[in-house]
VMD Tcl script that draws the C-alpha trace (Angstrom):
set ca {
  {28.04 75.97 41.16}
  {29.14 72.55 41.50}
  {27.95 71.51 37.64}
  {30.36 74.35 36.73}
  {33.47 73.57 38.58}
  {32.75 70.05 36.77}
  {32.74 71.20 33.54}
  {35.90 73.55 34.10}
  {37.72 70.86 35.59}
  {36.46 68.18 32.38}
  {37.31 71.26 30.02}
  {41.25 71.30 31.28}
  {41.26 67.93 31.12}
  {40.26 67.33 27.32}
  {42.62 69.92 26.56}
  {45.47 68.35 28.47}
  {44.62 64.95 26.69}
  {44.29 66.46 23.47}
  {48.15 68.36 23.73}
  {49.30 65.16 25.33}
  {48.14 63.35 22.01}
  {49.55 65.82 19.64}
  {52.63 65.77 21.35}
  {53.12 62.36 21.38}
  {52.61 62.29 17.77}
  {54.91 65.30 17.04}
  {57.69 63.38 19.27}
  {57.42 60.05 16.97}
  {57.79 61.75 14.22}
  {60.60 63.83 15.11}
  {62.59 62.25 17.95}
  {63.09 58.97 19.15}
  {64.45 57.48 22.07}
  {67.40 55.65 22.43}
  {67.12 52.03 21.51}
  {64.40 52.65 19.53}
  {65.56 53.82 15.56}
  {63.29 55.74 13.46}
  {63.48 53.01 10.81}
  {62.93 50.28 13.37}
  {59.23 49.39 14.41}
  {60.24 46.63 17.00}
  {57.91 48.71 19.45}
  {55.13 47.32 17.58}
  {56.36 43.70 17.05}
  {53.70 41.77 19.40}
  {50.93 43.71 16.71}
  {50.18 43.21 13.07}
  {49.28 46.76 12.77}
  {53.06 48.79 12.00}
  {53.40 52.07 12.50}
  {53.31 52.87 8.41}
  {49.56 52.12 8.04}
  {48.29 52.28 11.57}
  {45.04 53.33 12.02}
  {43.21 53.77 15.70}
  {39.69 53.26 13.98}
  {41.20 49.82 13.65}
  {42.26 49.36 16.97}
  {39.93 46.74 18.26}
  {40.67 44.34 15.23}
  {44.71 44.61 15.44}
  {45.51 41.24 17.01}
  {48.59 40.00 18.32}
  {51.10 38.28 15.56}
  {51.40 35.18 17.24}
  {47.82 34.92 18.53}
  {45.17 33.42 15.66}
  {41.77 34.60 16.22}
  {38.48 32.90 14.97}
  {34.82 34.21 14.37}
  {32.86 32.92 17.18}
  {32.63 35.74 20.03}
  {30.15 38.35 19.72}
  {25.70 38.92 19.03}
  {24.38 37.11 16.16}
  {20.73 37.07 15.06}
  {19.08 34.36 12.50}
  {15.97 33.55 11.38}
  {14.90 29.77 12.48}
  {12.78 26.92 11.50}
  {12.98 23.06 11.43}
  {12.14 20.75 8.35}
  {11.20 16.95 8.22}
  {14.03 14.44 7.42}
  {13.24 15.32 3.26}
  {14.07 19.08 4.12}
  {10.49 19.83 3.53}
  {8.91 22.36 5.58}
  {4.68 20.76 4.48}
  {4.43 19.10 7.82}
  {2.07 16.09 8.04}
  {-1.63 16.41 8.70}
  {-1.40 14.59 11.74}
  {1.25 17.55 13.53}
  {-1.00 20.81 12.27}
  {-0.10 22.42 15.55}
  {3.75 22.84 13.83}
  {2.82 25.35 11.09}
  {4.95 28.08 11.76}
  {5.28 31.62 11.12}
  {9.05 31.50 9.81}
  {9.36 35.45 9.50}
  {8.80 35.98 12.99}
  {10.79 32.77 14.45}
  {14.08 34.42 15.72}
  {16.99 33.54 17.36}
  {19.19 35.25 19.23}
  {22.93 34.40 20.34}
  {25.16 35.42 22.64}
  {28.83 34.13 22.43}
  {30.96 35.86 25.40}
  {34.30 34.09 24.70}
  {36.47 31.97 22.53}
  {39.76 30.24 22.92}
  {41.62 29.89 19.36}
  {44.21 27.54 18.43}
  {46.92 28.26 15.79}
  {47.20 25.42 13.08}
  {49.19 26.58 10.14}
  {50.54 30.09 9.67}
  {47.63 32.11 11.48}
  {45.21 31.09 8.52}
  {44.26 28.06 9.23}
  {42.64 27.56 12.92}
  {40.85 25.83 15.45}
  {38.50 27.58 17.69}
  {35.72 26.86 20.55}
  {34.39 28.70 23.43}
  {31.10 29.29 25.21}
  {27.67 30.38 23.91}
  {24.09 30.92 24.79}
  {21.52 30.13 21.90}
  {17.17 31.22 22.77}
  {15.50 30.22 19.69}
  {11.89 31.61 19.09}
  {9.37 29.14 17.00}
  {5.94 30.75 16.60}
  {3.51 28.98 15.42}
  {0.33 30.50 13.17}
  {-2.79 28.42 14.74}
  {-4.65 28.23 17.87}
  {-2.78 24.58 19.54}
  {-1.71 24.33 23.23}
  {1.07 21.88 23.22}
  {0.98 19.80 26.24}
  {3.77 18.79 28.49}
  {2.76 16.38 30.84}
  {1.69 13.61 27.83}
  {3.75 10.62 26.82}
  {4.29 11.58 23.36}
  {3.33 15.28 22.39}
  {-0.25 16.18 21.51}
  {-1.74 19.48 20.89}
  {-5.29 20.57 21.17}
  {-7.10 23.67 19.52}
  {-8.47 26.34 22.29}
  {-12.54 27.22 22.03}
  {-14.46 29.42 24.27}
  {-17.91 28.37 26.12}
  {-19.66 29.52 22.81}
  {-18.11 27.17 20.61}
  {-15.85 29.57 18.49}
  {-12.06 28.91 18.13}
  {-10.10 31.32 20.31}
  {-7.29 33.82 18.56}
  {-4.49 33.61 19.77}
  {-2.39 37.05 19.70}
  {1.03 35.07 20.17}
  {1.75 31.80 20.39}
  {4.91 30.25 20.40}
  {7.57 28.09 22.05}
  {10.77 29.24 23.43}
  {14.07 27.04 23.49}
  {17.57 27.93 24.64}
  {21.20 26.35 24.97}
  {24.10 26.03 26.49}
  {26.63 25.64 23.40}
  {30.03 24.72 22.76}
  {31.65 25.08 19.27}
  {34.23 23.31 17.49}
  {34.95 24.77 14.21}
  {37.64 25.06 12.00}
  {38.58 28.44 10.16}
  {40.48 29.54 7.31}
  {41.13 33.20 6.78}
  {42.82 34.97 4.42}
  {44.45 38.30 6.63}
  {44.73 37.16 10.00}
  {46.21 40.39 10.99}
  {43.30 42.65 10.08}
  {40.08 41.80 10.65}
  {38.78 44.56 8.41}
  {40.68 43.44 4.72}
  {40.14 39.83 5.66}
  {37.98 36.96 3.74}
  {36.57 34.00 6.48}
  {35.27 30.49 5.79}
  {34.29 28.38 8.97}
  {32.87 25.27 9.26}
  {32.70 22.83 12.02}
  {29.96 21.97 14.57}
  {27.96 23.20 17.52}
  {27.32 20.93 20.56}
  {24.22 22.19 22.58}
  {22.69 21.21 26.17}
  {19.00 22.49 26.38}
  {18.61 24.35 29.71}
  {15.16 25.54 29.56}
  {12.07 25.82 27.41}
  {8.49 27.19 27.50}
  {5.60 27.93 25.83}
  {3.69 31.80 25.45}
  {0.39 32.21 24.27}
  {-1.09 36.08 24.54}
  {-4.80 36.07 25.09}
  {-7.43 38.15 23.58}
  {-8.92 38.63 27.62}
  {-8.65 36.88 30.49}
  {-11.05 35.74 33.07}
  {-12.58 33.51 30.36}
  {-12.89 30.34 30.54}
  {-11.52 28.26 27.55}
  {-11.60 24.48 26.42}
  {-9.28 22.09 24.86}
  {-11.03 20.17 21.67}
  {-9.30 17.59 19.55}
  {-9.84 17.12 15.76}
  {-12.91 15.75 16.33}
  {-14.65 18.53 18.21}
  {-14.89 17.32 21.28}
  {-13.44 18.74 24.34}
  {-11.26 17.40 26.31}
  {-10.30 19.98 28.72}
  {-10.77 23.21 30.18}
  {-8.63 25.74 32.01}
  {-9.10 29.66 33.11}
  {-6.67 32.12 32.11}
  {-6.46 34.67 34.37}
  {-4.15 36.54 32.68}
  {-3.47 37.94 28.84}
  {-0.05 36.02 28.83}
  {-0.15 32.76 29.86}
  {3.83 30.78 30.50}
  {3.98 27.25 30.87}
  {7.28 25.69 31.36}
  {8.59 22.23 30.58}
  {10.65 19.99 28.28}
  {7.68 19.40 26.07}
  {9.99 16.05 24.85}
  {12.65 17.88 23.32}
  {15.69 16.27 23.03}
  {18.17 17.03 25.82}
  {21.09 17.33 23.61}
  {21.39 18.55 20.09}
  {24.44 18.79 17.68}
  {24.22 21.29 15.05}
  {26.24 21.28 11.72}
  {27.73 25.03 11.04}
  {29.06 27.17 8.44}
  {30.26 30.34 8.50}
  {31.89 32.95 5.99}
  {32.40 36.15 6.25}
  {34.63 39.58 4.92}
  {35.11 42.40 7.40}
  {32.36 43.50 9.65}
  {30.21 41.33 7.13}
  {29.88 37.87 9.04}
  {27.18 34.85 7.97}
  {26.35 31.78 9.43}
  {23.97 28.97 9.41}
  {23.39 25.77 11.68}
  {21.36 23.01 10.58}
  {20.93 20.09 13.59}
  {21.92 16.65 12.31}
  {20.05 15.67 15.57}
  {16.47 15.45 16.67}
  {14.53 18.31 17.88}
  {12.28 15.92 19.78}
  {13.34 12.43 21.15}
  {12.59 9.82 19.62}
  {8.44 8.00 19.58}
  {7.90 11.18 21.30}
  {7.22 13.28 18.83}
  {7.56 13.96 15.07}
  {11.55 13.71 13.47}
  {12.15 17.55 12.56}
  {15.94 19.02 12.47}
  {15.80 22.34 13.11}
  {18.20 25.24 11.13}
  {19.23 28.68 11.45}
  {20.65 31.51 9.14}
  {21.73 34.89 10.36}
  {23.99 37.45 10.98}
  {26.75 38.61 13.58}
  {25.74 41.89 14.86}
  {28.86 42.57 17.06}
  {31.83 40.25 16.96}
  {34.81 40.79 19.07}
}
mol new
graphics top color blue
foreach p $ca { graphics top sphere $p radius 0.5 }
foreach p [lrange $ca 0 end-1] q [lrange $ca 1 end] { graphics top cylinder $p $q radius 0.2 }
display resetview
């Protein structure tokens, strides 16, 4: 009985709205109150959307005239990697444990705000906010990075019968705190859907945690730790099919990443490439790491 007086009650009110709309819309159209001339669209002066050509479908990209408004805020996705000082991605024989598997090495950003600064005429702006970066490198052989080293090292993982462990996942996870400073030309700031973007700038990152994940074949085994000699230098039990260790594993603290950006409509691009370390320096190899992606939401 109670579902039924709800969906009366939510019934009469959809109908109300929808006669309130048409009404509205029948009173613009037809009257207009006094102050406010038919030919005049003051009403709508704070908004670049006028009356002639507005469109509620656009809604969420009409900005305010006087208000310039940049590309940072919103989801993006990329695909990452990193690539010696030659942009070469053929590591050296001596870092083996840094093959990665590129397809699978995501990242995934979250931007929640931005504050925008006007420079010439609403095309030409200055924006930076806030944004979280987690950046997924897997890598495609057996090596368990160690954190507690002086420099980083990274052994291959063998079972008590001699054969080389496979490793369902194995990877190391990195995220940021990041601040942007980019500059922004676009060509409609008004209308975010009939407007061409270029951005370019850079990113400022603080790392604020980072792990590694390897997934087991079956736990309760115990493994070992052998260099590149064959000889074992360790062993460990994994009690469990995923196994989290977390530490800095001598990443650099701080990073600062070039970035571009260019976009047309809902179609946004961008791409970071660091012009700083991944690692610090004598602690481990020089690799820069990059990005490319897409925005998935943008607000």
């Amino acid at each position: 009985m109670k579902n039924t007086i709800r969906c009366i009650v939510l019934l009469l009110f959809l109908i109300f709205a929808s006669s309130f709309v048409f009404a509205q819309g029948h009173h613009h159209h037809s009257k207009y109150m006094p102050g406010w001339p038919i030919s005049d669209s003051a009403q709508w002066g704070p908004f670049n959307c006028s009356m002639d050509d507005f469109n509620f479908n656009d809604f969420p990209f009409c900005k305010n005239k006087k208000r310039y408004n940049g590309h940072w805020a919103g989801v993006e996705l990329g695909v990452s990697g990193y690539v010696t000082p030659g942009f070469n991605m053929n590591f050296n024989p001596e870092y083996p444990y840094l093959n990665m598997n590129t397809a699978r090495s995501l990242t995934v950003n979250l931007n929640p705000f931005e504050i925008n600064a006007n420079l010439y005429k609403n095309h030409l702006g200055f924006t930076t906010g806030l944004g979280f970066q987690i950046s997924n490198y897997y890598f495609t052989d057996n090596y368990v990075m160690l954190k507690d080293s002086a420099a980083m090292v990274a052994y291959q993982v063998q079972d008590a019968y001699g054969n080389m462990v496979s490793i369902k996942i194995n990877k190391m996870v990195v995220s940021y705190l990041n601040i942007p400073l980019l500059f922004e030309y676009q060509t409609n700031p008004f209308r975010r859907t009939s407007s061409f973007h270029i951005t370019a700038g850079v990113i400022a990152g603080v790392r604020i945690g980072s792990y590694t994940k390897q997934v087991y074949p079956s736990k309760g085994e115990t493994y070992y730790l052998i260099d590149n000699n064959g000889n074992r230098i360790a062993s460990f039990e994994n009690n469990h099919y995923v196994v989290r260790d977390r530490g800095a594993y001598h990443l650099a603290p701080f990073k600062l990443d070039a970035a571009f950006r260019i976009g047309w409509s809902h179609l946004n691009l961008f791409a970071t490439y660091s012009i700083t370390r991944m690692f610090q320096k004598d602690q481990g190899p020089e690799l820069y790491p990059w990005t490319v992606g897409l925005t998935l939401l943008g607000w």
